[in-house]
Chimera marker file (.cmm) of the C-alpha trace (Angstrom):
<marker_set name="trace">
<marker id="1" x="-7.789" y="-22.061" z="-5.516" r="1" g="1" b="0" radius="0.5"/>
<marker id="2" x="-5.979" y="-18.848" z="-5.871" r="1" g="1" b="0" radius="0.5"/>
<marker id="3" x="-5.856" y="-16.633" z="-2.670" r="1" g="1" b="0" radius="0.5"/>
<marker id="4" x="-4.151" y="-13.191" z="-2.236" r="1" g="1" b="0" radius="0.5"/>
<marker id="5" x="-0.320" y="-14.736" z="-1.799" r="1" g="1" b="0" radius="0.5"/>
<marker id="6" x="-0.697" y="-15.269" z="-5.803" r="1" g="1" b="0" radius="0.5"/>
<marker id="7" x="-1.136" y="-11.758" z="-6.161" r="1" g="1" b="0" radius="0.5"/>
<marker id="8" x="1.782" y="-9.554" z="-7.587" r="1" g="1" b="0" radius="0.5"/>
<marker id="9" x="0.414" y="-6.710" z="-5.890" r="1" g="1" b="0" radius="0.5"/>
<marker id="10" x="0.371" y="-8.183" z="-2.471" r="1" g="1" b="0" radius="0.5"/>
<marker id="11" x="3.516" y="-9.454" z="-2.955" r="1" g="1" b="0" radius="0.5"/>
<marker id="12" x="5.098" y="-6.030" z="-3.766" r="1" g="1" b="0" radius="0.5"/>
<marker id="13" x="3.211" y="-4.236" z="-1.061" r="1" g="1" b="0" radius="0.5"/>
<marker id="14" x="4.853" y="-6.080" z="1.459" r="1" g="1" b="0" radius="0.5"/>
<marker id="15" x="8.452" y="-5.633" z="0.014" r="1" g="1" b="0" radius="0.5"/>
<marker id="16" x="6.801" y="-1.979" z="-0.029" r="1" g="1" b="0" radius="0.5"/>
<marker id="17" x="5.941" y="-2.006" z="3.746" r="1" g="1" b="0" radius="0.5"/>
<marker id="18" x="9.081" y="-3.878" z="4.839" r="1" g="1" b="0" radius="0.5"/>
<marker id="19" x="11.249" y="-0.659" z="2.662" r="1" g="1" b="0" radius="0.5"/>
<marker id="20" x="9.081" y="2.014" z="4.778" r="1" g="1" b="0" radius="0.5"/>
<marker id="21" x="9.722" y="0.219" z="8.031" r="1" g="1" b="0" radius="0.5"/>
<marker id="22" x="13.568" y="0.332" z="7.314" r="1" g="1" b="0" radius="0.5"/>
<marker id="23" x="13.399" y="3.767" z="6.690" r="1" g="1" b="0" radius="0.5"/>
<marker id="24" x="11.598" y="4.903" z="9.293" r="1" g="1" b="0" radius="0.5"/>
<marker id="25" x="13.869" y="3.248" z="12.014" r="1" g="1" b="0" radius="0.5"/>
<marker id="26" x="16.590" y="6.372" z="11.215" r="1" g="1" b="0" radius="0.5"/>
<marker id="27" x="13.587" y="8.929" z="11.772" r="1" g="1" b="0" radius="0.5"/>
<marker id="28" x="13.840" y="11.223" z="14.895" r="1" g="1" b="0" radius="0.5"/>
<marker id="29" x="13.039" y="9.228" z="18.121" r="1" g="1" b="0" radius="0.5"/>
<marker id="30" x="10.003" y="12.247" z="18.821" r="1" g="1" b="0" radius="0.5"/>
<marker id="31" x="8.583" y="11.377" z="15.693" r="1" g="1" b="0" radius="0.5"/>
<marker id="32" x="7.787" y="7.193" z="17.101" r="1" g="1" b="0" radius="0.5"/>
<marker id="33" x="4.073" y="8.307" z="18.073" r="1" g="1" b="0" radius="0.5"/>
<marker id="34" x="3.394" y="10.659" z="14.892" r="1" g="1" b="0" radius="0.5"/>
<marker id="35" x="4.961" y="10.020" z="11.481" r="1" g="1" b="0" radius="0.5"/>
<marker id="36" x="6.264" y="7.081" z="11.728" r="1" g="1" b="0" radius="0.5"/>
<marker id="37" x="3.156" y="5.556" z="13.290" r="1" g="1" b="0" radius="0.5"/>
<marker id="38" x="1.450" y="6.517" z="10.400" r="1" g="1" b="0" radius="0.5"/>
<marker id="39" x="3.614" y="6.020" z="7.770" r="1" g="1" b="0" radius="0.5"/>
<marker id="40" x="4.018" y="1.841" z="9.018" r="1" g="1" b="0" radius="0.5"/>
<marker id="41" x="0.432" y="1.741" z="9.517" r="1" g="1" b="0" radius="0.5"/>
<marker id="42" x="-0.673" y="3.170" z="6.425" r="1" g="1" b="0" radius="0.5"/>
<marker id="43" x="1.704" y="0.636" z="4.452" r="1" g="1" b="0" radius="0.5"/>
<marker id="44" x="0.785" y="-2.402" z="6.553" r="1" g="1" b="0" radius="0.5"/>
<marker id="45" x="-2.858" y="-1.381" z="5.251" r="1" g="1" b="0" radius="0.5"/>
<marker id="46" x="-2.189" y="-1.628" z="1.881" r="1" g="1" b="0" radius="0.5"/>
<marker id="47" x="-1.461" y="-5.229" z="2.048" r="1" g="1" b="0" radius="0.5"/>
<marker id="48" x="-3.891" y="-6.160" z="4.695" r="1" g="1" b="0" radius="0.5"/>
<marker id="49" x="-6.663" y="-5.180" z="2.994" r="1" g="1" b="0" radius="0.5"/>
<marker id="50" x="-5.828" y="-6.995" z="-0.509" r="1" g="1" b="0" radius="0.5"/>
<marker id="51" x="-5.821" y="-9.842" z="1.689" r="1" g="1" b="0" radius="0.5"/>
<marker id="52" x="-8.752" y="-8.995" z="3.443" r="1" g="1" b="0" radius="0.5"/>
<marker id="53" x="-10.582" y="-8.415" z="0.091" r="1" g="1" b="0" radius="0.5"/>
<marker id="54" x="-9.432" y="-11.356" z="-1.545" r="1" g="1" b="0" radius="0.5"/>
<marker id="55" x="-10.872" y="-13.920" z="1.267" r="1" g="1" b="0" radius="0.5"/>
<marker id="56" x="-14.479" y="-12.002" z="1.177" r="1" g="1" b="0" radius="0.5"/>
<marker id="57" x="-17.285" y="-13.654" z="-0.777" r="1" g="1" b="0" radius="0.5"/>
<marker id="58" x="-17.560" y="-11.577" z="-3.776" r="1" g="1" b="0" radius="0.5"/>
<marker id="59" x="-15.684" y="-9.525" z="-6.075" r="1" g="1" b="0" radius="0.5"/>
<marker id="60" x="-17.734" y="-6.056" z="-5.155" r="1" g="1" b="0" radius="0.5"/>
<marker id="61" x="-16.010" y="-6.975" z="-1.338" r="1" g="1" b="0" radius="0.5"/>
<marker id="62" x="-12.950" y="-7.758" z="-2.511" r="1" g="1" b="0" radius="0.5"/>
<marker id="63" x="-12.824" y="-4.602" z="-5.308" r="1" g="1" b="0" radius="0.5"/>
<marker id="64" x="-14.423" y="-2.534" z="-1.857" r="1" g="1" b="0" radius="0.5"/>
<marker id="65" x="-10.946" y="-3.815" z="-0.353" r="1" g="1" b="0" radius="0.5"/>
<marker id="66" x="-8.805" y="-2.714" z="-3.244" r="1" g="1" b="0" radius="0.5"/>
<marker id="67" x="-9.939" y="0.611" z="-3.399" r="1" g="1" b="0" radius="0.5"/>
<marker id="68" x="-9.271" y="0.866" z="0.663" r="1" g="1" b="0" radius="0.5"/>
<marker id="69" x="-6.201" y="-0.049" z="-0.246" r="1" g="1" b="0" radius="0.5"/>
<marker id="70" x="-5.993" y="2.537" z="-2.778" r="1" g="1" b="0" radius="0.5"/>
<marker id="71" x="-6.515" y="5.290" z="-0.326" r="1" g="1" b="0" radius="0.5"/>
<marker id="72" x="-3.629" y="3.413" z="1.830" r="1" g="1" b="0" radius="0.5"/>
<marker id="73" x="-1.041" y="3.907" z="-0.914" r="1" g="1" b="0" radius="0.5"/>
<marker id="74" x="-2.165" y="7.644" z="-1.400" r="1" g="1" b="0" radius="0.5"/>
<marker id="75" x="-1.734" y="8.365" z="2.243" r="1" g="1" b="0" radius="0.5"/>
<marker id="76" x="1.217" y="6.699" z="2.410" r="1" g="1" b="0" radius="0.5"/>
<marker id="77" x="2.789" y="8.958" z="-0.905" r="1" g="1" b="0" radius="0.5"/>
<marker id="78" x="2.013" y="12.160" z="1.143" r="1" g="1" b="0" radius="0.5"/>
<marker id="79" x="3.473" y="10.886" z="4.165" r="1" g="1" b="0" radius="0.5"/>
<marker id="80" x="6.756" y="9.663" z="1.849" r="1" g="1" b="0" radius="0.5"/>
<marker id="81" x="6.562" y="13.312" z="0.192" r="1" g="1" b="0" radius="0.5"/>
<marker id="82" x="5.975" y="15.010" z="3.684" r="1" g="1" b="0" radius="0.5"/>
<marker id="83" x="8.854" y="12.801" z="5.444" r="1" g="1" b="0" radius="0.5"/>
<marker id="84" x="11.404" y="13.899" z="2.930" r="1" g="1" b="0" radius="0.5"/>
<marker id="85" x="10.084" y="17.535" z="2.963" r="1" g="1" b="0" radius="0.5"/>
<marker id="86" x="10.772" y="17.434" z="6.621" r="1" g="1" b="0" radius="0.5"/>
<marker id="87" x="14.550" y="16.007" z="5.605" r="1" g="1" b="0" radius="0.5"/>
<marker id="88" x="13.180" y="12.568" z="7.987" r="1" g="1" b="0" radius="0.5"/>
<marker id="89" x="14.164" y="11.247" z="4.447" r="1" g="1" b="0" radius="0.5"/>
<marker id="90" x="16.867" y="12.061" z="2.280" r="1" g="1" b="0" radius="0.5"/>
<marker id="91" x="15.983" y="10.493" z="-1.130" r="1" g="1" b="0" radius="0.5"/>
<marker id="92" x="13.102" y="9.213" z="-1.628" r="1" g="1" b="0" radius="0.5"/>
<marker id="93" x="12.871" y="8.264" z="-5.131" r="1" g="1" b="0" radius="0.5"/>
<marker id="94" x="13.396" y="4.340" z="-4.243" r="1" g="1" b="0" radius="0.5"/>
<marker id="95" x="10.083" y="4.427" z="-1.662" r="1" g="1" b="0" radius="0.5"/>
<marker id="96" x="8.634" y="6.145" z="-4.430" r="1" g="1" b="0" radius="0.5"/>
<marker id="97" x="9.214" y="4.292" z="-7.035" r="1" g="1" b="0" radius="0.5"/>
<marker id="98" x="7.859" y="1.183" z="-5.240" r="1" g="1" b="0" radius="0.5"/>
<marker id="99" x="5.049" y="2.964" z="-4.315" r="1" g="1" b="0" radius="0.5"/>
<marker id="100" x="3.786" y="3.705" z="-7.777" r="1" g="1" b="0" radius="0.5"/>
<marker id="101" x="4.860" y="0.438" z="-8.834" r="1" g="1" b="0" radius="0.5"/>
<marker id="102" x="2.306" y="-0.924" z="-6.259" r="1" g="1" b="0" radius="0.5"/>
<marker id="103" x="0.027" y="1.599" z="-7.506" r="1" g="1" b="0" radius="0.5"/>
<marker id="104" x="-0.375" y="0.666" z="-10.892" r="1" g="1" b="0" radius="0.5"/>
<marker id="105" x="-0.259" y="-2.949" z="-10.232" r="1" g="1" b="0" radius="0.5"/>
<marker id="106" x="-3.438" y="-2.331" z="-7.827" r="1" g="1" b="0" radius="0.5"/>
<marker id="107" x="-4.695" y="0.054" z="-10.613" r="1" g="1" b="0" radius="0.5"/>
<marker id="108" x="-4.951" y="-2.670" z="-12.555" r="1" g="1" b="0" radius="0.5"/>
<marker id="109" x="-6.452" y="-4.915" z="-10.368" r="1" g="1" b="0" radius="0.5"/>
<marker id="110" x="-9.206" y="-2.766" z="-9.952" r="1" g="1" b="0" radius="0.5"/>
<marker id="111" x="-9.583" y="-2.530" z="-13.200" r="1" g="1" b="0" radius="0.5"/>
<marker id="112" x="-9.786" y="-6.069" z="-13.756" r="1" g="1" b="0" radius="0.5"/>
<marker id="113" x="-12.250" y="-7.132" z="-11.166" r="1" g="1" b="0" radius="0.5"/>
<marker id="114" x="-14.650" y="-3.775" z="-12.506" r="1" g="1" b="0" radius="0.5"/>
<marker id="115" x="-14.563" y="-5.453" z="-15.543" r="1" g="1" b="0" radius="0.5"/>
<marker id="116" x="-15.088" y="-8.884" z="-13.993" r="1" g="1" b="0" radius="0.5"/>
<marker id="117" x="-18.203" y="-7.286" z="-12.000" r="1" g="1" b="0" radius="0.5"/>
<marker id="118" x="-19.553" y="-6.031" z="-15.290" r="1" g="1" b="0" radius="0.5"/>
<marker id="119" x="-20.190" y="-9.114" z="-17.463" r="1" g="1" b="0" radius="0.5"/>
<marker id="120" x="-21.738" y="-10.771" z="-14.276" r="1" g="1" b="0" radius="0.5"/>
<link id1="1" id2="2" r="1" g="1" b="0" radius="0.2"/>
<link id1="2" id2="3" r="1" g="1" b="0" radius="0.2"/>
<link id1="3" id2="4" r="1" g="1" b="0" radius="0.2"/>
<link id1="4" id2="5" r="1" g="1" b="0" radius="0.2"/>
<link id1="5" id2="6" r="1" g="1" b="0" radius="0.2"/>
<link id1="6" id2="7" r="1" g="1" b="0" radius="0.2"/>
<link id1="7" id2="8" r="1" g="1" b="0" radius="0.2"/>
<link id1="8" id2="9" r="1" g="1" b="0" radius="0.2"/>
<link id1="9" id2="10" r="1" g="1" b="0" radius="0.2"/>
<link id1="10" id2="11" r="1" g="1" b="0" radius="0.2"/>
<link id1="11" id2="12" r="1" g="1" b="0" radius="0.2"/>
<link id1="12" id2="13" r="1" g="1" b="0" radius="0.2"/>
<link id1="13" id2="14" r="1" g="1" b="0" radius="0.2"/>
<link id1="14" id2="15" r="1" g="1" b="0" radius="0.2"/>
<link id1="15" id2="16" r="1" g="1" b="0" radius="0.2"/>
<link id1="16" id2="17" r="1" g="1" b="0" radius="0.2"/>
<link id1="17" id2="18" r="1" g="1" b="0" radius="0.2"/>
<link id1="18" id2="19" r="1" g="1" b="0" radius="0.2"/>
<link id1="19" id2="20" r="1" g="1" b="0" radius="0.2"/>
<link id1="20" id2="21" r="1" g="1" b="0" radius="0.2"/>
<link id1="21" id2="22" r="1" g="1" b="0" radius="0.2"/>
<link id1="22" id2="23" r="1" g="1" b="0" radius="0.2"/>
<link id1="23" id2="24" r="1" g="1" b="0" radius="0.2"/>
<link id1="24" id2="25" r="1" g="1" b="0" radius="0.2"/>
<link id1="25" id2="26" r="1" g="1" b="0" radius="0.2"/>
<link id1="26" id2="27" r="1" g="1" b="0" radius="0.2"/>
<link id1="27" id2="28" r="1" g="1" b="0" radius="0.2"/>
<link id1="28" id2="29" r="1" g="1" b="0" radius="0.2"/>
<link id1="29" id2="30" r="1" g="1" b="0" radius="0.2"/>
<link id1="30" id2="31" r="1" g="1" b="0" radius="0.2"/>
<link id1="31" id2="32" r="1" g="1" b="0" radius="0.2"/>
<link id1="32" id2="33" r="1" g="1" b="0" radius="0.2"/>
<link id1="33" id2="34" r="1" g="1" b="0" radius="0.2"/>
<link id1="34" id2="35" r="1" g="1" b="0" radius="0.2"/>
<link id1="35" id2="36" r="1" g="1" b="0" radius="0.2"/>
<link id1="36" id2="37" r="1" g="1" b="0" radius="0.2"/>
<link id1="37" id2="38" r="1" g="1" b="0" radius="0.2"/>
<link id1="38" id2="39" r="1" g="1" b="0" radius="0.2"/>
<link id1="39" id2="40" r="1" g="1" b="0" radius="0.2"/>
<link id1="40" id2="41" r="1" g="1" b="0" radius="0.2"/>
<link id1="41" id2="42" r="1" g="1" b="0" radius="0.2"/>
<link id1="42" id2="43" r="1" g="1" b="0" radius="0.2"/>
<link id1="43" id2="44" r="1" g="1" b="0" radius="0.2"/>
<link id1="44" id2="45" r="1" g="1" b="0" radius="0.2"/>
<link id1="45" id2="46" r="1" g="1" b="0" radius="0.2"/>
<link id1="46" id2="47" r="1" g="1" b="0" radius="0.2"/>
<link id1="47" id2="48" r="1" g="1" b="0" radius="0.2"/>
<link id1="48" id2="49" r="1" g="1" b="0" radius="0.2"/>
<link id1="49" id2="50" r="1" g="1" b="0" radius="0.2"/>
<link id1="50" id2="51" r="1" g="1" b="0" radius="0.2"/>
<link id1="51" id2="52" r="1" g="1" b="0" radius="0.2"/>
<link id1="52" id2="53" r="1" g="1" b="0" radius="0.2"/>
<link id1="53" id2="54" r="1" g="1" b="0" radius="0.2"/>
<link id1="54" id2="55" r="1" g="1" b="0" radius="0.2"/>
<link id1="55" id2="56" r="1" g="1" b="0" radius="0.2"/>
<link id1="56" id2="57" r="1" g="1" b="0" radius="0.2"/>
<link id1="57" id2="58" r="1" g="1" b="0" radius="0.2"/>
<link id1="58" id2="59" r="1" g="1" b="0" radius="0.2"/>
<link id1="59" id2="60" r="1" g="1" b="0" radius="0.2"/>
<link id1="60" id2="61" r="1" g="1" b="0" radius="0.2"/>
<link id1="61" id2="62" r="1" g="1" b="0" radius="0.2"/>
<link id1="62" id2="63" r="1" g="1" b="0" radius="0.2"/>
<link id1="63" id2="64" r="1" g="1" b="0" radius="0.2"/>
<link id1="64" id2="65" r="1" g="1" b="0" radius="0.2"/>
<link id1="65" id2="66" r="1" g="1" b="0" radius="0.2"/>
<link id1="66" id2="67" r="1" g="1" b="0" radius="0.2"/>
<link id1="67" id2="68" r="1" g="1" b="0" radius="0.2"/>
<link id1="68" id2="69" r="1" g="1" b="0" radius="0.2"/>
<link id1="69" id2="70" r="1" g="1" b="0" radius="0.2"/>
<link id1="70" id2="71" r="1" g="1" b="0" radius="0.2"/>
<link id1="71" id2="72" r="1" g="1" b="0" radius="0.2"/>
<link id1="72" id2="73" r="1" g="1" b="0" radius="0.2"/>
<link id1="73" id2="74" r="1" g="1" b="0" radius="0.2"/>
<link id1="74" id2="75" r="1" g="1" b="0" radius="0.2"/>
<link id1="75" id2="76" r="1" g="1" b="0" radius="0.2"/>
<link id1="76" id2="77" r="1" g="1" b="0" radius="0.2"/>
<link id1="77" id2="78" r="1" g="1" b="0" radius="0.2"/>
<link id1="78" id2="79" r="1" g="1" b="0" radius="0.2"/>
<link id1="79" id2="80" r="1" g="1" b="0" radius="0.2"/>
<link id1="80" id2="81" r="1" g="1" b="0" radius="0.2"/>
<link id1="81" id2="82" r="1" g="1" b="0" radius="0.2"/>
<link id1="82" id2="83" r="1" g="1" b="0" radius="0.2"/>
<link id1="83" id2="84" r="1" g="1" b="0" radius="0.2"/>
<link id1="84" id2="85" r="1" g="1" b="0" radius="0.2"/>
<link id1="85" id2="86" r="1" g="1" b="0" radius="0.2"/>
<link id1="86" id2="87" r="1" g="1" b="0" radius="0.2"/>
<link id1="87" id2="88" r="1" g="1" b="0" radius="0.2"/>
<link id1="88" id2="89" r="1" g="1" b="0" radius="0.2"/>
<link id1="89" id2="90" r="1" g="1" b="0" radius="0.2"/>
<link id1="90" id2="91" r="1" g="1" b="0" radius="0.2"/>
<link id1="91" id2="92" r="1" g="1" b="0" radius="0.2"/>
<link id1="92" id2="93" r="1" g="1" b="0" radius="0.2"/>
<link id1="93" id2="94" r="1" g="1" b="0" radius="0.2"/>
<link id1="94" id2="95" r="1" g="1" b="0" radius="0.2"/>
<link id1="95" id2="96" r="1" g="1" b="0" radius="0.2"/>
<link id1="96" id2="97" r="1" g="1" b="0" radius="0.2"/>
<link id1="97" id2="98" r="1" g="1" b="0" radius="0.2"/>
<link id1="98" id2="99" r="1" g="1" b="0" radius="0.2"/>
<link id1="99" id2="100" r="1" g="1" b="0" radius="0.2"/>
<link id1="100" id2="101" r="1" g="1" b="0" radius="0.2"/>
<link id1="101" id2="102" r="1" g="1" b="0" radius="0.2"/>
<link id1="102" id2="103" r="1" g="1" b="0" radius="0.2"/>
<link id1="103" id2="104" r="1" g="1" b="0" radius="0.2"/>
<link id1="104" id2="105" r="1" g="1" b="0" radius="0.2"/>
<link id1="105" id2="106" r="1" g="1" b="0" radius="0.2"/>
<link id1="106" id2="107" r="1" g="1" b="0" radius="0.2"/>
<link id1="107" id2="108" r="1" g="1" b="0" radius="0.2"/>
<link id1="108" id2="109" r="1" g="1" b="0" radius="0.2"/>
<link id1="109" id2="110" r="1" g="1" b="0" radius="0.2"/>
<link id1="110" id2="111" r="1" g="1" b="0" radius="0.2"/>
<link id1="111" id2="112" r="1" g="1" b="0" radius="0.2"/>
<link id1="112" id2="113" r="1" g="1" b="0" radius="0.2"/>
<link id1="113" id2="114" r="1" g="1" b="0" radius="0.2"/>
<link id1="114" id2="115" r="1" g="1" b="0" radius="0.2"/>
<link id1="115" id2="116" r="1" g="1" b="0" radius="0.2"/>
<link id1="116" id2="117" r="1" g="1" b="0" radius="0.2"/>
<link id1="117" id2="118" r="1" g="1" b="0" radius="0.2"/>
<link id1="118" id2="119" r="1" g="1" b="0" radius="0.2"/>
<link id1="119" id2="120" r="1" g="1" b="0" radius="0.2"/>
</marker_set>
């Protein structure tokens, strides 16, 4: 049985969350309650909720799930786009990159299990 740890997606969304984490430990100590609180919540999201969505019942929880997850990566790119805006970051084209990389790769996911839904 395939669970969420097969997932490409899940997999990259924690190398994701473990690159925001680094780069938030150089932000500005004030910015421990505010930013950076929501940047390393937003991207532990995005993989907690594939996860979440892959162990529910049915694939209308689990796309439910994705598309939570969804809204975690989007948060997270304005909080990325913010942070460097802000010069908390200095490039940002690696986060970013991962990011849509994780995007797409969820994209498709959702994709597939609308699809999946569909011929039921």
């Amino acid at each position: 049985m395939k669970t969420h740890h097969d997932l490409d997606v899940w997999k990259d969304s924690l190398d994701l969350c473990e690159s925001i984490y680094l780069e938030t430990e150089n932000f500005p100590k004030k910015e421990n309650n505010g930013l950076v609180s929501q940047m390393r919540r937003a991207a532990v999201s995005v993989s907690s909720n594939i996860a979440e969505g892959a162990a529910r019942s049915s694939d209308k929880d689990f796309l439910r799930f994705l598309h939570y997850s969804m809204g975690s990566v989007s948060e997270l790119e304005t909080h990325i786009i913010l942070a460097t805006r802000m010069k908390f970051v200095q490039d940002n084209q690696l986060l970013l990159t991962e990011l849509y990389s994780v995007k797409k790769l969820l994209s498709g996911l959702i994709n597939y299990i609308k699809r999946r839904i569909e011929k039921k």
